[in-house]
C-alpha positions in Angstrom: 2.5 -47.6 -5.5 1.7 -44.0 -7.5 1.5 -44.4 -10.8 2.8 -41.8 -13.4 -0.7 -40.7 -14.3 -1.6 -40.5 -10.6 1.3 -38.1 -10.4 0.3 -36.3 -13.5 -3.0 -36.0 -12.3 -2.3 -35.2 -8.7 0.3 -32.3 -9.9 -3.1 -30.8 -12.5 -5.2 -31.2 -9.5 -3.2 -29.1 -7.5 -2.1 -26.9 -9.8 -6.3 -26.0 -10.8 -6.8 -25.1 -6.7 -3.8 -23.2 -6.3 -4.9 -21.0 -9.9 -8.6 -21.0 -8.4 -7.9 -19.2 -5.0 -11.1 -17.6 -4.2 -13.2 -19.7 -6.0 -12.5 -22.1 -3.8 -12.3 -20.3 -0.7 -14.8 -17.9 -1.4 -16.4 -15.4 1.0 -14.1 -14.8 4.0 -15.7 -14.2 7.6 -14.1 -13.9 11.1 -15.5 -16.8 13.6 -14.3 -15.2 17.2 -10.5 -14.5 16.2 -9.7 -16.6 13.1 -10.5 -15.7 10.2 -11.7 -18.4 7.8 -13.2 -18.7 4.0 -16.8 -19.3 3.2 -17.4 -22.8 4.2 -15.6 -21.8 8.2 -12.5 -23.5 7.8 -9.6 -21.4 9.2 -7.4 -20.1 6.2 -4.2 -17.7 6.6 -3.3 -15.8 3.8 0.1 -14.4 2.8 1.3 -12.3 0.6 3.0 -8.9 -0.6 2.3 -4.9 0.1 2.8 -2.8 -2.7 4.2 0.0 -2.0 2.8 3.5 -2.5 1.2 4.4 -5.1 2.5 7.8 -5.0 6.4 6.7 -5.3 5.5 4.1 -7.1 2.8 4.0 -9.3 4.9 1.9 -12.2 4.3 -1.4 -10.3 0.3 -0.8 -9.7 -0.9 -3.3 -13.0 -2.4 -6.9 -13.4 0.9 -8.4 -15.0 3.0 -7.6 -11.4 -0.3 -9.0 -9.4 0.0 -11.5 -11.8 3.9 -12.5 -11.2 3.0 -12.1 -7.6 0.6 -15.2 -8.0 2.6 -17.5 -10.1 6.2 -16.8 -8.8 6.2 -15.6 -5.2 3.0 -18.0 -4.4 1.2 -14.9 -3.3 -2.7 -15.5 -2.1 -3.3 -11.9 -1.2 -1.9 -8.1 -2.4 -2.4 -4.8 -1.0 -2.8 -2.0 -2.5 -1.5 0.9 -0.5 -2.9 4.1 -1.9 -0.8 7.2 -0.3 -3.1 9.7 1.0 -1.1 13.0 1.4 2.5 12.0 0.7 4.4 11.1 -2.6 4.3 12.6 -6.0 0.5 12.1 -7.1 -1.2 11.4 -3.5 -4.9 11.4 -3.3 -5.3 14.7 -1.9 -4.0 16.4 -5.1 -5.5 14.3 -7.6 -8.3 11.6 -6.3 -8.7 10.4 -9.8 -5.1 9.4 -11.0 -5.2 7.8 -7.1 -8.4 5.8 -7.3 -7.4 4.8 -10.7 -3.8 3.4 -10.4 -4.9 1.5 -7.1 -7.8 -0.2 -9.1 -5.6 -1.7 -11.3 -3.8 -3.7 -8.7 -7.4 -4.4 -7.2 -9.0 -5.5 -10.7 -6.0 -7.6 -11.5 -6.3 -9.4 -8.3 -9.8 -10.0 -9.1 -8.8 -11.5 -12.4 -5.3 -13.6 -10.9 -8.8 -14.7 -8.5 -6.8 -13.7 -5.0 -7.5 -11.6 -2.3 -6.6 -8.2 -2.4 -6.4 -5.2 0.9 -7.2 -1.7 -0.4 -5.4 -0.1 1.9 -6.1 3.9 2.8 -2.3 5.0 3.3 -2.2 7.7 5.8 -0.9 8.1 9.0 -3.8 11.0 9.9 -7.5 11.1 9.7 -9.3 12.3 7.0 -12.5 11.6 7.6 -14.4 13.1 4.8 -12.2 12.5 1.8 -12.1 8.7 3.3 -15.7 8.5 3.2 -15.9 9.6 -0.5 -13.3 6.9 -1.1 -14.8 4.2 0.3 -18.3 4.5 -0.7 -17.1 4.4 -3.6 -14.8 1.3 -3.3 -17.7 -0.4 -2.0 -20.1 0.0 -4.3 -17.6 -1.1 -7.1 -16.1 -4.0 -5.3 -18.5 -5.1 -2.8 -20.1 -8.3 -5.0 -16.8 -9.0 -4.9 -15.5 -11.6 -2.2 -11.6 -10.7 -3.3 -11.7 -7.3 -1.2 -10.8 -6.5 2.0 -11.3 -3.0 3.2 -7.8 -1.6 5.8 -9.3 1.9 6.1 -6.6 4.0 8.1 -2.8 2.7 7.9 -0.7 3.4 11.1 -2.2 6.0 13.2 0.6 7.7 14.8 -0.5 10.4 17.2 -4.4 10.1 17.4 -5.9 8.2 20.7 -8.1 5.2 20.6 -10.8 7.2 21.0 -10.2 9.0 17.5 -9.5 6.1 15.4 -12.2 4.4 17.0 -14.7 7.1 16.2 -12.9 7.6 12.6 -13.5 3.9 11.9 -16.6 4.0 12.8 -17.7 6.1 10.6 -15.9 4.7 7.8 -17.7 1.0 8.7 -20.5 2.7 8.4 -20.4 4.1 5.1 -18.8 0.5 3.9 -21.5 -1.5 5.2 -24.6 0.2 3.8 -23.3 -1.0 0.0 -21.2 -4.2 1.5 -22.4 -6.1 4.3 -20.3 -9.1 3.9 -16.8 -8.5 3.2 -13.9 -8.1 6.0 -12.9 -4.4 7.1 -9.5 -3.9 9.2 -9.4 -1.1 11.8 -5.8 0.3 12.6 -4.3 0.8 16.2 -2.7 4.1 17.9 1.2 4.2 17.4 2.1 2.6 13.7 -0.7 -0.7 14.5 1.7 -1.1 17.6 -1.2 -0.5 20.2 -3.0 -3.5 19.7 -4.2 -3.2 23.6 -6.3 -0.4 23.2 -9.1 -1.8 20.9 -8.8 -5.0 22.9 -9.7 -3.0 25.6 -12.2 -1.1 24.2 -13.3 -2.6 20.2 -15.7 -1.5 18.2 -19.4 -3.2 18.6 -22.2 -3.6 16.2 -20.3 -5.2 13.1 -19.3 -8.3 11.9 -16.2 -9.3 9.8 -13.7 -6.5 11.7 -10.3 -7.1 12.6 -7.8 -5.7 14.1 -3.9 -4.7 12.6 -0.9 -5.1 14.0 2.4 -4.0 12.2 6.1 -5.5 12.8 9.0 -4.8 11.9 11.2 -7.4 13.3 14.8 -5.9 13.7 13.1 -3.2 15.9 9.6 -5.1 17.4 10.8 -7.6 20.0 8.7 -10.4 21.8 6.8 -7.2 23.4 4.4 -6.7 20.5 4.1 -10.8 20.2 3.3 -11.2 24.0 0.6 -7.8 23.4 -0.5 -9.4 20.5 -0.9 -13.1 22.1 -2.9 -10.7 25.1 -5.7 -9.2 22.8 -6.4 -12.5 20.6 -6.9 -13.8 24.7 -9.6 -11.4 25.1 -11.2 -12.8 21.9 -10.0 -9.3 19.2 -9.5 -10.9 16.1 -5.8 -9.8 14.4 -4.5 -9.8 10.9 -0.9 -8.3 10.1 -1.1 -6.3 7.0 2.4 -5.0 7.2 5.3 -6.2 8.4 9.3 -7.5 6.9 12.7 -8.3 8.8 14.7 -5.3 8.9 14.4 -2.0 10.8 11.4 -0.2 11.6 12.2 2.3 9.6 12.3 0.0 6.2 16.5 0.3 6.1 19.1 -1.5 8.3 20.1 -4.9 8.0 18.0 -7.9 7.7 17.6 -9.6 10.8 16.8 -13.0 9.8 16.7 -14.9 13.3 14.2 -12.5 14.9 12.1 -12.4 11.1 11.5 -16.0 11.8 10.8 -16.1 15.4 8.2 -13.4 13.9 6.8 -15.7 11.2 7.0 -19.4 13.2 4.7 -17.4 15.6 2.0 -16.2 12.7 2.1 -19.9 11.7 1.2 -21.0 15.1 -1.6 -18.1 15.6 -3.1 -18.6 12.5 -2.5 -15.1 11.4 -2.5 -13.5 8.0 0.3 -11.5 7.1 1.6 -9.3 4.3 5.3 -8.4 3.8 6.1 -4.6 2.6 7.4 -3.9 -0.1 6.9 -4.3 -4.0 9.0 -1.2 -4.6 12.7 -0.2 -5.4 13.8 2.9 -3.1 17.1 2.7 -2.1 16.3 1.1 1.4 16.3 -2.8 2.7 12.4 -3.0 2.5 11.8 -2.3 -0.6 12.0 -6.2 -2.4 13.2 -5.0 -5.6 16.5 -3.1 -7.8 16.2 -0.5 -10.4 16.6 -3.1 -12.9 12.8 -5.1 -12.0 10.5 -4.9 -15.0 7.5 -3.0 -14.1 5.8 -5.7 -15.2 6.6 -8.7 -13.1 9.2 -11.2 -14.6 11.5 -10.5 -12.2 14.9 -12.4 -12.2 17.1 -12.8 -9.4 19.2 -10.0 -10.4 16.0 -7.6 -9.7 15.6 -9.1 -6.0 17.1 -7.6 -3.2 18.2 -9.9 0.0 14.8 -9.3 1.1 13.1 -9.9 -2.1 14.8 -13.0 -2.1 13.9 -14.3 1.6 10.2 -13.3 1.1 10.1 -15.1 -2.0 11.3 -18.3 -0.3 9.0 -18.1 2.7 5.7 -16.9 0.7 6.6 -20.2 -1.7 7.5 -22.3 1.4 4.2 -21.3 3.5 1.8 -21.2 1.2 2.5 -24.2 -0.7 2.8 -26.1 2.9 -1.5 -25.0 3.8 -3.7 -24.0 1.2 
């Protein structure tokens, strides 16, 4: 029989290791395509995108990592810095950038989850992402909360380019941070996951490999490409992805969101839903009326605010 104080202390016990993420997990590594924490067991995290910083800046603070933790169950965030697009991108003012995505990053560190920082751009800039991330890496690489996604959704570049971008870029990240995982996009929005499998980059340890979905558009295709390169032993994590149309609006398709997210579960991949934002469009999670701040009711959710919520509390209550 449990006893009341069993309970009681069972429910504290729990509730310490949930509130203790990365202490407990610690420093995360990639054993051939799973990733796992710092003792090897596999772990999958799950969590939310912010949206750009550029369109969106009011969102980028500790108390909405904060909420993120204790309400939507979240063990990861990313912070997606916009690079040349939106109202104070990068290229026009580096400091105001660096600044508003640190804030997401430093209150991940403190909520003790993981957190992406997550070079926005759909086009290479190699020089002004080397700046960046030396710099990121020096800051944050004691840290084991960081996880370096250092070129969002190529769209027209080859293989050949990103690979030789991201090259570059791992170089510059691993001569202040040896350790900590670095993901390397794919041609065509992360869609062209068979090109790196194909041909991946050599030399490091702790890469993988994004893929992006969106599942109202990206059919059993991507999944069956996908379930292809984790064959040839290319280690995956989904950074982005939600339920409606590829292009963020359109209806939620809920049936083919969780054909999507029964087959993460099965793969053992990490995925992040976009968006903590609240444009007029499906993907963006939240209405006008959301607090900057986190403390949102259900009146601030959108249908898709809602569903993520449910599966990110579902899922990562279910495996720790």
């Amino acid at each position: 029989m449990i006893t009341k104080h069993f309970l009681i202390a069972f429910l504290i016990f729990t509730a310490v290791a949930n509130a203790q993420f990365v202490k407990k997990h610690g420093q995360l590594k990639v054993v051939g395509t799973q990733l796992t924490d710092h003792s090897g067991e596999p772990i999958m995290l799950r969590g939310m995108s912010f949206g750009w910083h550029s369109f969106w800046p009011r969102f980028y603070n500790e108390e909405a990592v904060a909420w993120l933790k204790k309400d939507f169950k979240c063990n990861i965030v990313r912070a997606a810095m916009g690079i040349e697009v939106g109202n104070r991108h990068y290229m026009d003012e580096p400091e105001f950038s660096t600044k508003t995505l640190k804030a997401v990053v430093d209150g991940a560190i403190k909520s003790d989850i993981y957190v992406i920082i997550d070079w926005h751009s759909h086009n290479v800039n190699l020089e002004a992402a080397k700046v960046f991330f030396d710099e990121m890496s020096k800051t944050y690489g004691h840290t084991p909360n960081v996880i370096y996604e250092i070129f969002n959704e190529p769209d027209d570049e080859t293989w050949p380019e990103v690979k030789a971008y991201s090259e570059e870029i791992i170089k510059v990240i691993r001569k202040n941070d040896p350790d900590n995982i670095i993901l390397v996009g794919c041609p065509r929005w992360d869609q062209d996951i068979h090109l790196p499998a194909a041909d991946p980059i050599k030399g490091f340890d702790n890469l993988m490999y994004t893929v992006h979905f969106y599942a109202a558009t990206h059919g059993k295709e991507l999944r069956d490409r996908t379930d292809a390169a984790l064959a040839t032993g290319l280690p995956v994590f989904i950074s982005e992805c939600a339920g409606m149309e590829a292009t963020g609006d359109g209806p939620l398709d809920y049936n083919a969101w969780q054909e999507y997210i029964d087959w993460m579960e099965a793969k053992g991949l990490s995925w992040l839903t976009w968006s903590v934002s609240d444009k007029d469009e499906t993907c963006s999670i939240l209405n006008k009326s959301a607090s900057s701040k986190g403390n949102w009711k259900q009146k601030d959710l959108k249908d898709s605010g809602m569903k993520i919520r449910e599966y990110l509390r579902k899922y990562n209550s279910l495996k720790k």
